[in-house]
Steps between C-alpha positions, in 0.01 A plus 500: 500500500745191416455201726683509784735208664298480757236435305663278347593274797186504623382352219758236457418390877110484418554278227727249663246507809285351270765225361658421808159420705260477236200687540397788275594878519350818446546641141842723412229773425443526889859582517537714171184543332659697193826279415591515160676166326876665514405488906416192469764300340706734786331265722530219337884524487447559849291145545763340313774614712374357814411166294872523439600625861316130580786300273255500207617536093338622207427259237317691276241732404097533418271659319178588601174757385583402116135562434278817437261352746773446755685831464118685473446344880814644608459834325828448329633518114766213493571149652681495808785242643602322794840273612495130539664363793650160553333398811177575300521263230357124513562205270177373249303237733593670803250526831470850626348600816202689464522620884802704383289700253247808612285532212667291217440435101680270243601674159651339191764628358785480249873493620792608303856352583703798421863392341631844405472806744192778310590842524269737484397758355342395127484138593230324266341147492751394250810581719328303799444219271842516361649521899248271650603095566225345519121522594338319752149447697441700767296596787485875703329373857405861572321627951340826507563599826327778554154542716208524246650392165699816458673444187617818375837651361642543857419156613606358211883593447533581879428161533780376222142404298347238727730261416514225780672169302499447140569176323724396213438178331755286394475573124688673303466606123671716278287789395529451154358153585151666586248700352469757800231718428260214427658286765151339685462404908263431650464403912276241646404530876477186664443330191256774336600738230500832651692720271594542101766727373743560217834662573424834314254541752862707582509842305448333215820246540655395796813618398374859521469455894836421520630760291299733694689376818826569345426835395358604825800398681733727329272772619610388895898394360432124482459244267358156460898259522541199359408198704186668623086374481287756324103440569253680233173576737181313513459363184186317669275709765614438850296227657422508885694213685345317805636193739506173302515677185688310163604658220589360190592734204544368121765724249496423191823381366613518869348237720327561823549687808296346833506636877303413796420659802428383818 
């Protein structure tokens, strides 16, 4: 049977028991062990409309399970997205406290200035390219915050895809300025390479991600506006963050990205 409301709620309250004091939950499956994804992003809009109940705005949107691997641990066939939100976002060279995190991991990532609204259906790589600003540098600070690792379908969009802050360097380039798909980073921990990547790490072409976003928003009656941050996914594997931790990232053609946590 569909999900109910109540359902619903109660799910909505588990998860901000966990932001608002901190300490990880049990996994969505103990509430509804056989949600499907259209339940969850019912959820979701439900997470987000408390976030916004709280004064908070969307600033833009993610993308997330862009790999085989990642949608194979989830037992799905496509990526998934989530919603930036302004009070989540933190400047390049910005301290973060680690004590506000549960079980947190740095990504690098790819972030698309969008300049022209992308309405899906049919979007392709080309029309995000052709809509999109600028690129810049960016970071997804990700908390699983459920008991045991649980990182599943349920957890993941319930949870508006882990996202705790991300990170937008100052940077900003043109698209046709960059050679995306063979775009290198790589991310040193406390001064020691810990991670390599190109950029079509991301279906191929980070565009693709983005597309993907666009498309999958006209499903739910949205799109991506103009004026709003587009992140591709991990284009580097999520690294675990601890107390003390730097993090220094190098994109080609874009600069670097650095964080610390304390």
């Amino acid at each position: 049977m569909p999900i109910s409301n109540e359902t619903i709620t109660a799910i909505t309250e588990h998860f901000f028991a966990a932001e608002d004091q901190r300490h990880p939950i049990e996994p969505v499956a103990s509430f509804q062990p056989n949600i499907t994804m259209t339940e969850c992003y019912q959820v979701q809009a439900a997470v987000l409309a408390e976030w916004q109940k709280r004064g908070y705005n969307i600033v833009g949107k993610k993308a997330a399970a862009t790999s085989q691997t990642a949608q194979a641990k989830m037992q799905i066939d496509e990526p998934i997205y989530g919603h930036l939100l302004d009070f989540q976002q933190a400047v390049s060279g910005a301290t973060l406290a680690a004590g506000h995190f549960i079980q947190p991991y740095i990504e690098c990532e790819l972030a698309f200035i969008i300049g022209q609204p992308l309405t899906g259906p049919n979007i392709t790589a080309d029309d995000v390219l052709a809509a999109t600003e600028a690129i810049a540098p960016a970071y997804d600070i990700v908390d699983f915050r459920t008991r045991e690792w649980q990182v599943g379908l349920g957890e993941a969009l319930c949870t508006n895809v882990y996202t705790r802050h991300f990170v937008v360097g100052e940077a900003r380039v043109a698209p046709d300025a960059l050679d995306l798909p063979t775009l290198a980073i790589s991310l040193a921990k406390n001064g020691a390479e810990v991670a390599t990547a190109t950029a079509g790490a991301i279906m191929g072409h980070p565009a693709r991600s983005i597309a993907w976003i666009a498309n999958k928003l006209a499903e739910h009656g949205r799109r991506l506006e103009a004026g709003e941050i587009a992140i591709t996914g991990a284009i580097t594997k999520p690294h675990p963050v601890v107390p003390g931790d730097h993090f220094e990232a190098t994109f080609a053609g874009l600069g670097t990205l650095a964080v610390q946590f304390t």
